[in-house]
N, CA, C and O of each residue as an XYZ file, in Angstrom:
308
protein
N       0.835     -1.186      0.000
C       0.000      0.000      0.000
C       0.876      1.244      0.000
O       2.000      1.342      0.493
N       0.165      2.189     -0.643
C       1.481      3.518     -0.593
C       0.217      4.663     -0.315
O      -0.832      4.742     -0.955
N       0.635      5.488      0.797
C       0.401      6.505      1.204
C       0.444      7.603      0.100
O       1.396      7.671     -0.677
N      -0.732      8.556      0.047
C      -0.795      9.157     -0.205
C      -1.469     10.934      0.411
O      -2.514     11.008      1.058
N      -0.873     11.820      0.148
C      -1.347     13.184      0.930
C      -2.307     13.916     -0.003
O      -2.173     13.886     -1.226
N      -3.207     14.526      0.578
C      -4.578     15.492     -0.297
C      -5.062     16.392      0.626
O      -5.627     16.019      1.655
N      -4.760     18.374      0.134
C      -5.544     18.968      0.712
C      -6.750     19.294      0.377
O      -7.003     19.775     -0.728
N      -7.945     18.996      1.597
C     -10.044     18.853      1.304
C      -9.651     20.607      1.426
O      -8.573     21.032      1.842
N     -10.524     21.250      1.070
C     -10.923     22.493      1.255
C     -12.445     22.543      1.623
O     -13.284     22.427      0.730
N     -12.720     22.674      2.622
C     -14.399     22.546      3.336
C     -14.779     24.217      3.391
O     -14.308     25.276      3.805
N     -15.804     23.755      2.773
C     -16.840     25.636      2.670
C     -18.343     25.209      3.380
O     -19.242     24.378      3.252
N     -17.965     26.356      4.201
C     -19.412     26.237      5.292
C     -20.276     26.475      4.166
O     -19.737     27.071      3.233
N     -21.746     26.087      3.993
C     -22.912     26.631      3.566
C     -23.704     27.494      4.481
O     -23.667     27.739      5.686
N     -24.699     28.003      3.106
C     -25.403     28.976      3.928
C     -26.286     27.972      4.876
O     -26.287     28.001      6.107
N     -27.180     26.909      3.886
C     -27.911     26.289      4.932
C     -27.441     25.446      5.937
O     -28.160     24.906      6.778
N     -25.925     25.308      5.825
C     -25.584     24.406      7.356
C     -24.756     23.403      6.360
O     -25.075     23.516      5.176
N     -24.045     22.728      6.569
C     -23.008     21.938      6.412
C     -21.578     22.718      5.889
O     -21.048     23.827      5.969
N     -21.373     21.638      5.416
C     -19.751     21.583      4.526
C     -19.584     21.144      3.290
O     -19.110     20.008      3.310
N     -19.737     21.481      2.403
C     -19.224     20.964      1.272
C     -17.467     20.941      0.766
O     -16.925     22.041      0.657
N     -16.593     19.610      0.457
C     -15.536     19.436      0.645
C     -15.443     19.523     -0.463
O     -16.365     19.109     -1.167
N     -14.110     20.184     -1.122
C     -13.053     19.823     -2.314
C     -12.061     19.373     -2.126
O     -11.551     19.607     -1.031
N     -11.161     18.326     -3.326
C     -10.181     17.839     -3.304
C      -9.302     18.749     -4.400
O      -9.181     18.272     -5.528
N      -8.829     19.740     -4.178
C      -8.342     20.530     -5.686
C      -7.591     19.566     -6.415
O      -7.784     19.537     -7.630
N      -6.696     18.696     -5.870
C      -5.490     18.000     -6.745
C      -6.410     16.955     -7.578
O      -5.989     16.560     -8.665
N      -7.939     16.401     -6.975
C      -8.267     15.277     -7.794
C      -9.704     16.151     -8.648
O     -10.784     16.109     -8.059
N      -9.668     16.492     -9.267
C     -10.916     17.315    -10.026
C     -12.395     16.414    -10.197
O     -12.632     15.335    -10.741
N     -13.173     17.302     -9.532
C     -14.652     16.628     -9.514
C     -14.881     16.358     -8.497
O     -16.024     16.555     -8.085
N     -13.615     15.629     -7.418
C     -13.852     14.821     -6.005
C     -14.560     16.243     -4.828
O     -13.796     16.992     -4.219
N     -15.693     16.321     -4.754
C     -16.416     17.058     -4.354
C     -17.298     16.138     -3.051
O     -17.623     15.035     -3.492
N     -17.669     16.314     -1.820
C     -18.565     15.576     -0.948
C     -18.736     16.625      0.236
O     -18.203     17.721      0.407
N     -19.435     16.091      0.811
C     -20.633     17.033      1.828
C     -20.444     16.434      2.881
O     -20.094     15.254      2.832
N     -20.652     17.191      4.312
C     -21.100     16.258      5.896
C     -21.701     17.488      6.438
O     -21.310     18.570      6.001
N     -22.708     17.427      7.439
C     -23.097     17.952      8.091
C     -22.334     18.687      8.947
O     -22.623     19.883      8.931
N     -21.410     18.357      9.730
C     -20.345     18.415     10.572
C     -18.734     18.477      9.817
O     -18.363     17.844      8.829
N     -18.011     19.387     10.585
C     -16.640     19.156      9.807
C     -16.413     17.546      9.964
O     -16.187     16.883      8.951
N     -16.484     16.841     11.429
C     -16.044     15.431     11.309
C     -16.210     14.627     10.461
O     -15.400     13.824      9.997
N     -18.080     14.924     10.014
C     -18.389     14.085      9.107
C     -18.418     14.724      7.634
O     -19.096     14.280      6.708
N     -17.642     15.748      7.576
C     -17.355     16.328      6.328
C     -15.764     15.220      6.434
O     -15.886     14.150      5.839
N     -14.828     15.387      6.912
C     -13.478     15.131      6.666
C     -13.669     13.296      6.416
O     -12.990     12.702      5.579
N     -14.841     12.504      7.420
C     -15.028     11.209      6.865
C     -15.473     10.727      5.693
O     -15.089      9.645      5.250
N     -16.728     11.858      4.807
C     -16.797     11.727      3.828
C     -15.856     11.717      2.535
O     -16.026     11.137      1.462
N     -14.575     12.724      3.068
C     -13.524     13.458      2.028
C     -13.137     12.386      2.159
O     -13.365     11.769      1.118
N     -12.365     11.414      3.319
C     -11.969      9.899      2.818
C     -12.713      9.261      2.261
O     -12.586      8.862      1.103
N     -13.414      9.103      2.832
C     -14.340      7.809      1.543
C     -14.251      8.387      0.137
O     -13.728      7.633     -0.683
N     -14.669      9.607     -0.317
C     -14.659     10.028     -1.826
C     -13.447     10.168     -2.476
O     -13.444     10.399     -3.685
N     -11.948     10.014     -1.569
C     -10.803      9.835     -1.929
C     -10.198      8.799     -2.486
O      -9.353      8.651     -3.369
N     -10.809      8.113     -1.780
C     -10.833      6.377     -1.754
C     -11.233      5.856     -3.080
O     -10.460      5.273     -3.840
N     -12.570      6.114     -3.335
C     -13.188      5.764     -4.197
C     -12.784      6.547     -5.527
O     -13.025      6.032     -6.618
N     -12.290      7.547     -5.450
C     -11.504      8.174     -6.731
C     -10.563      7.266     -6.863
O     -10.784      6.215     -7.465
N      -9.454      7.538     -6.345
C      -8.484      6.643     -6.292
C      -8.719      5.351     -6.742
O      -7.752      4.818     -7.287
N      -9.903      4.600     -6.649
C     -10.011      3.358     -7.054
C     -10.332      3.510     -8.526
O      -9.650      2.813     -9.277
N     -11.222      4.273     -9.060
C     -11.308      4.245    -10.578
C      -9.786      4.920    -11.583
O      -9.221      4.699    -12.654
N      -9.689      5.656    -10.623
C      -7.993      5.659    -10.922
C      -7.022      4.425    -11.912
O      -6.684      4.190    -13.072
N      -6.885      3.873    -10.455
C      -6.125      2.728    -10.632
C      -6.864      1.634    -11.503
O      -6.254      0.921    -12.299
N      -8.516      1.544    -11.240
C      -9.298      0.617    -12.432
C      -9.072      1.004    -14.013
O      -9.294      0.272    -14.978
N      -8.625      2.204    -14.018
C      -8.849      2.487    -15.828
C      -7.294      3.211    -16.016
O      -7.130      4.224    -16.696
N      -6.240      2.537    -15.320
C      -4.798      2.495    -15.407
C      -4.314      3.777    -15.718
O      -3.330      3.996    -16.424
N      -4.840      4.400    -15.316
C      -4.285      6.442    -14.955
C      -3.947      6.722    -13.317
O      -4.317      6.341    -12.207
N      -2.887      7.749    -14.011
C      -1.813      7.745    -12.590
C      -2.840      8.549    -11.712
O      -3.878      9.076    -12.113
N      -2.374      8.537    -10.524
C      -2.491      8.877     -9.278
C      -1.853     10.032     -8.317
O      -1.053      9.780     -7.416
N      -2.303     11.273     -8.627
C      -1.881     12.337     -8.226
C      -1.697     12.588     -6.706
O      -2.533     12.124     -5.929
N      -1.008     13.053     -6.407
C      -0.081     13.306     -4.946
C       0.445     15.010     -4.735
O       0.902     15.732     -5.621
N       0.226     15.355     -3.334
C       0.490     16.376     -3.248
C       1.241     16.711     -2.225
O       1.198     17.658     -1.439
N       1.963     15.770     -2.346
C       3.403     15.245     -1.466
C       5.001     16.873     -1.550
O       5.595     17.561     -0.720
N       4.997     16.758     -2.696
C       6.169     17.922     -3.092
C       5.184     19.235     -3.142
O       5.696     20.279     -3.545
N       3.790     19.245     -2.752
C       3.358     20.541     -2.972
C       3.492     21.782     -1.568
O       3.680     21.627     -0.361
N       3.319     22.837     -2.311
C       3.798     23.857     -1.069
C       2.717     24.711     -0.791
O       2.197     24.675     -1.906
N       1.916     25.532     -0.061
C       0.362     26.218      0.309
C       1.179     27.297      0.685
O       2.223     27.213      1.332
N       0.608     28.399      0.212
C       0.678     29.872      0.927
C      -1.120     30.518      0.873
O      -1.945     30.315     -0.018
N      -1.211     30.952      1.565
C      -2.770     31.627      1.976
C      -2.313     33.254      2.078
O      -1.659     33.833      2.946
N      -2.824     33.661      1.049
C      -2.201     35.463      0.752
C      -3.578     36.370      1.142
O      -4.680     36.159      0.636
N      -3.259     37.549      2.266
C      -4.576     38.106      2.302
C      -4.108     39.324      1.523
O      -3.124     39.958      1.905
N      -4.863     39.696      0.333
C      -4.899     41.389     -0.230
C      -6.068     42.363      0.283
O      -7.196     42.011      0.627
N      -5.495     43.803      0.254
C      -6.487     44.675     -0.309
C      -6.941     45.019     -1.010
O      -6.168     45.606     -1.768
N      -8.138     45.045     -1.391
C      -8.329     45.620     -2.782
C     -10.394     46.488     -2.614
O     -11.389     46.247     -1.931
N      -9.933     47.697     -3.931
C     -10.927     48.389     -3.674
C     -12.115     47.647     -4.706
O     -12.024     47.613     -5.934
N     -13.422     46.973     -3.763
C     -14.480     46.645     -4.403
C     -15.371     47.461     -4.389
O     -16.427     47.232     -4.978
């Protein structure tokens, strides 16, 4: 088995939950009520990407060498 790293990006909704992104895997999108059960869902939908992945013999993206900066600007709206 080989480890792999993925940052979820969770956005509160207006009506109440979380909706999760996977930026590195495109589409991998899932929901929880709760961050907990937002971050359990982001595994399972990781998982299951990952498996059609590897079913239709396309590589497997990793975000192992990647680097995050979070920039706040000003700007006049």
């Amino acid at each position: 088995m080989k480890q792999f790293t993925y940052r979820v990006l969770l956005k509160r909704e207006p009506e109440g939950g979380y909706t999760v992104t996977v930026p590195t895997l495109p589409g991998c999108i899932t929901y929880g009520e709760t961050v907990d059960e937002a971050i359990v869902m982001a595994k399972e939908a990781i998982g299951l990407y990952i498996e059609s992945l590897v079913a239709h013999n396309e590589p497997v993206p990793d975000e192992l060498n990647t680097l995050e900066y979070a920039l706040t600007l000003e700007a006049a709206v």
